[in-house]
Each structure stands twice: as structure tokens, then as C-alpha cells.
N, C-alpha and C positions, 0 to 999 in steps of 0.2 A: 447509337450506343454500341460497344462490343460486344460480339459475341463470346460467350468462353473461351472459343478456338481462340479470338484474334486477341483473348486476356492470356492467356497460354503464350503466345507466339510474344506477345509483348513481354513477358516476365523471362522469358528465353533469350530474349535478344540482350537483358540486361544483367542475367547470369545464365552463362553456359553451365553451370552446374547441374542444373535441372535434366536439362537434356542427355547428360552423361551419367545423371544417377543411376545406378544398378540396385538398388536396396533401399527398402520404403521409411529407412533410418534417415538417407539424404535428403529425402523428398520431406520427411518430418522435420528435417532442422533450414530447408531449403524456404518452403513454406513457413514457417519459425519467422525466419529472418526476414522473410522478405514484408509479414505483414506488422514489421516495426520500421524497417528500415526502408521502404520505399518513400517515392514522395507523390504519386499519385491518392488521393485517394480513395479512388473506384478499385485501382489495383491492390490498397489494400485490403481493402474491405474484401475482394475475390482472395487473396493471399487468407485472409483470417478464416474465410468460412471453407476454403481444404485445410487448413490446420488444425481446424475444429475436429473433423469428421476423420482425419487422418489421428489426432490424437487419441480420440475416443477406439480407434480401430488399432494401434498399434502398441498404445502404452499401456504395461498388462498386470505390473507392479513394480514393489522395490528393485527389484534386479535391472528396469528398464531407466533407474534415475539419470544414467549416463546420455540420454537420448533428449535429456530437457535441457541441458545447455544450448540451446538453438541461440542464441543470444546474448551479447556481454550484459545486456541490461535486467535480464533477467535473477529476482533474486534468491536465493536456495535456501534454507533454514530447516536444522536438524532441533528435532526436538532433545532435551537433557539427557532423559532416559535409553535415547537412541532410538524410539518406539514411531518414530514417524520421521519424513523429512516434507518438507512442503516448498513449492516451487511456484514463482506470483510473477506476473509482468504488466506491462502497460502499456495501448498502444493508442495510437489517434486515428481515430476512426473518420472524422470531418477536420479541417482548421478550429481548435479549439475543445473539438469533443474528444473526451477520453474513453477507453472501455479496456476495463480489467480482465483478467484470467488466472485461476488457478490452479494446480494440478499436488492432490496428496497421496503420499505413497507408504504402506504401512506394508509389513510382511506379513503376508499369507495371507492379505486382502484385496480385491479388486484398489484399482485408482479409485479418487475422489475428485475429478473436475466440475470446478463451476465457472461463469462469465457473467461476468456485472449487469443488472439492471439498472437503467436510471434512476436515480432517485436524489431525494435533496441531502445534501450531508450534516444540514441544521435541526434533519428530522429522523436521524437514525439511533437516536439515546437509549429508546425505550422499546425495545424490539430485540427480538433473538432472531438470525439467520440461517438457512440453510444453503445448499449449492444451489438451489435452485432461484431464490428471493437475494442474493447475495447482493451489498449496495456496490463493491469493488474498491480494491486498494492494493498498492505493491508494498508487500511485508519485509520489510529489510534489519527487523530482529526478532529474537523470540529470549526473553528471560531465561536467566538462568535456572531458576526453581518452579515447580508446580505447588500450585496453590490450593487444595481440597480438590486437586485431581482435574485441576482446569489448569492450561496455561495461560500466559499473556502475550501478546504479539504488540510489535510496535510498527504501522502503515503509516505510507504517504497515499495521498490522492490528490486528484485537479477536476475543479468543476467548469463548467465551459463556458462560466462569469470569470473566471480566471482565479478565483479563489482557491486557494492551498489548503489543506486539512491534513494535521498528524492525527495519527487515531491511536489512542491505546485498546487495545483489542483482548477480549475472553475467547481463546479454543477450547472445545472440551467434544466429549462424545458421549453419546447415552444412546444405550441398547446397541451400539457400535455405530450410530448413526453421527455425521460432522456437523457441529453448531458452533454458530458465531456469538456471543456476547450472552452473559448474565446479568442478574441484578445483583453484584457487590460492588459497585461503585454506588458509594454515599455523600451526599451533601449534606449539612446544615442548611436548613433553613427558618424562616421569622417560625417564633412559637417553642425552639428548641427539639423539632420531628428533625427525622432526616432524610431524606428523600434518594432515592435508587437508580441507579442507570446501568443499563447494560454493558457501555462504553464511555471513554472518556474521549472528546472529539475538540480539538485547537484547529480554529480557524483563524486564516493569515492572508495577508496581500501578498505576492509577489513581489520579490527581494529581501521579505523579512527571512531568518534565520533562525527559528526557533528552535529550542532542543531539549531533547528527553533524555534524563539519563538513570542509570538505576544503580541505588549500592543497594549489595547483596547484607549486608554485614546491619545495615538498618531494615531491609524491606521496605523501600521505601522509590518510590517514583519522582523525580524530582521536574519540573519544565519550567518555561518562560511565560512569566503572566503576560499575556495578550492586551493590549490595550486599541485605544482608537484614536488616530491622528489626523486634522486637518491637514494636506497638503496648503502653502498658505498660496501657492502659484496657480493651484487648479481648484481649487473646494476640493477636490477628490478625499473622501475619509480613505484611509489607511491603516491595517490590522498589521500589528506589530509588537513586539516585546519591549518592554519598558523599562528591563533591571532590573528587577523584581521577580520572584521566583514561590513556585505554589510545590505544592506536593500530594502524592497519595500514599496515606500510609497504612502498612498492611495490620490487622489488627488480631487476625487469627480468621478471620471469617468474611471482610468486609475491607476494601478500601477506601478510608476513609479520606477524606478532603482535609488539607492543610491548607489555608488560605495565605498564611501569612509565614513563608518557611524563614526560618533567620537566615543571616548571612550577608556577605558584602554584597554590598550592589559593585558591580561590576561594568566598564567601561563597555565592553562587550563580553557575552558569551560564551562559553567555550563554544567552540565550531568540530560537530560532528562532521562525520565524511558524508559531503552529500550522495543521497539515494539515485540520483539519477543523472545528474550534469555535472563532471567532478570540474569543469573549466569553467564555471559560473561564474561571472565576471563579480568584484565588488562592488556595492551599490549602498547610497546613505537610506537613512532612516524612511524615506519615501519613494523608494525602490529607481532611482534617479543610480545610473553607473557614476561612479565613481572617478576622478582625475589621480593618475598617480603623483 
């Protein structure tokens, strides 16, 4: 196994950068990149944990948001009011295993970092987060409007079944403390109750395209109903969008569930910019690439 030395001396030999940095700003964005963009992954995993310790020691607040570009993948989001900006990434820690990061920066407050714990993403509905318990996601929007002094974030994630998850997401703070998700997501269910979640979580196979989008002018969340496909060449079931389109709408207090939003069915989609791989190849309804 390596020693440090000889993880050092290997991470040197594939950027000289390190070795010429003068200022713990390179070495923060040197370590950054290197534990996304390497392909070992012992080296990353040594790359993530000086990143760690290096960020916690260097980033001191707002003024420092210029230092968290370490990375094109990495993504940034200001909040409406201008009262925060928040900064999320995603790396692969094993073949297949992901683990998240995030870093929030408010003025005239310490940073806010947290790093993903494992967890299931079929069982994060009913639960509030802290930095500490945090399940991981890279946040690549944040709503236009605060909602009773909470925001909404819109995340990707990957489970290391290979499963896709969009997450609509609750931020809010109390006593100046950061939390993840409320109970204002509602559903109908049998009996006429309605039932509460903290988040609202779309799980997908691989190659599907799902999308979230929001009009300001209704409050209203709109995405792609998820269904479940036999592939008919492998049995393999497949999570996918069907043409068909659900909604949450905001009520004054409470986003309620639209099961059945009107509207054309649609050949396809509109297609967001993807979050993470903008050369993602096309692929049919059972994530099979496509012939041009």
C-alpha cells in the first residue's frame, strides 16, 4: 500500500502544480481537482481527505467564494435575496460509489460545510438534515422566490445501484442553524388525509431525462411522471418518463401534489442543461445509445 510520501510524490508527478504552489489557495483548488478528476481511486480518496481539512482551515467566509471554483463541475447557487451563496460537487469515491460536498457562505458568518453519509435515497422523505446527517446531492438550482422564509433547491444524485435521483429540496435556517427539508410537501391519499414529506425525490434509470421546471407567475413545480418499463431484450425494469407530467403547487403554506397536470403529451421533453455530462450521448427509452 502507499505511503503518504509516495501519494504525494504520485499526485506531483501528474501535476506539477502542487509542487510549485506558493499559497494554500493552490493547494485548495490543486487538491479540489484532483479528488474529482483523478482516476485512481486510493488517490482520490487521499486527494479528498487534504481537501477536507484544507477547506475547513482556509475557507473563512463570503469574501473567500472565489477559492471554491476548484472545479468546472462544481456547482454555485446564490440565493434571491443575495443572503447566501452555496457551493455542491460530486465525486466517486470507489467505481460506482459517489459521495457529495458542500460548502455555504453567508456574510459575517463562519462557512457551513457538510459531506454525504450513506444512505438510501427511497428513504430520505421524512426526515430533516443537518451538515452533519446530510444524505448528499449536487444542487444545480435554487428557486426564484422564498417560501415562509424557506427556500427550495433542485439536486441530482447517484446511487451505487446506478440509480439517478432529482430531489426537490427545503433550505431554511433556525436559531442561524442550516437544515435540509420540511414537512410542506403534501400528498393525497385513500380516505381524503394528506400526507407530508420533507422532500420531494424522482427516481430514474440511467438514460432517462427527466425535468423539473418552475413558473414563477403560477408557483408551481412541474416534472416528468416516472413510470416503470420492461426492457423486452433483458427483463431489466427501467425508471423512466412516460409523457405525462405531475406538479407541486404552492398553496400559501404547503406544496401540494398535482397528480394529473393538463397539457400535451409530448414526443419528448423539454431537455434541461444537463447537471453533470453536457456530451451525454442520446439514448432510446431503455437507456440503449442511440444510432444517428
Amino acid at each position: 500500500m502507499c505511503t503518504p510520501f509516495l501519494k504525494i510524490l504520485a499526485l506531483c508527478a501528474i501535476s506539477t502544480s502542487l509542487c510549485q504552489a506558493q499559497t494554500q489557495f493552490d493547494s485548495l483548488r490543486f487538491w479540489g481537482d484532483a479528488m474529482i478528476s483523478l482516476s485512481s481511486p486510493e488517490l482520490r480518496e487521499h486527494s479528498a481527505a487534504e481537501f477536507s481539512q484544507m477547506l475547513r482551515k482556509e475557507i473563512r467566509g463570503i469574501e473567500d467564494s472565489a477559492r471554491m471554483r476548484f472545479h468546472p463541475s462544481v456547482q454555485r447557487i446564490h440565493a434571491p435575496d443575495n443572503s447566501f451563496v452555496l457551493y455542491s460537487w460530486q465525486r466517486e469515491s470507489q467505481p460506482g460509489n459517489y459521495r457529495y460536498g458542500f460548502c455555504l457562505l453567508r456574510e459575517g458568518r463562519p462557512p457551513v460545510i457538510g459531506h454525504s453519509v450513506t444512505r438510501n435515497y427511497r428513504k430520505i422523505n421524512y426526515e430533516r438534515f443537518s451538515k452533519d446527517n446530510w444524505y448528499g446531492a449536487i444542487y444545480y438550482k435554487l428557486l426564484p422566490d422564498a417560501f415562509n422564509g424557506h427556500y427550495i433547491l433542485l439536486g441530482y444524485s447517484q446511487s451505487s445501484d446506478g440509480t439517478r435521483h432529482r430531489v426537490i429540496e427545503v433550505l431554511g435556517f433556525a436559531e442561524g442553524e442550516l437544515f435540509f427539508g420540511a414537512p410542506v410537501f403534501a400528498k393525497g391519499v385513500q380516505g381524503g388525509a394528506m400526507e407530508k414529506y420533507f422532500r420531494a425525490v424522482l427516481h430514474y434509470s440511467p438514460g432517462a431525462q427527466p425535468v423539473i421546471t418552475y413558473d414563477p407567475s403560477l408557483k408551481q413545480i412541474a416534472f416528468d411522471h416516472i413510470s416503470s418499463f420492461s426492457d423486452p431484450r433483458t427483463g431489466e425494469v427501467i425508471l423512466a418518463q412516460d409523457g405525462t407530467f405531475e406538479a407541486y403547487d404552492w398553496s400559501g403554506n404547503l406544496w401540494v401534489h398535482n397528480p394529473y397536470l393538463q397539457g400535451q403529451i409530448l414526443d419528448q421533453a423539454p431537455i434541461e442543461k444537463p447537471v453533470l455530462d453536457q456530451d451525454r450521448p442520446k439514448r432510446d427509452l431503455f437507456g440503449r445509445p442511440q444510432k444517428n
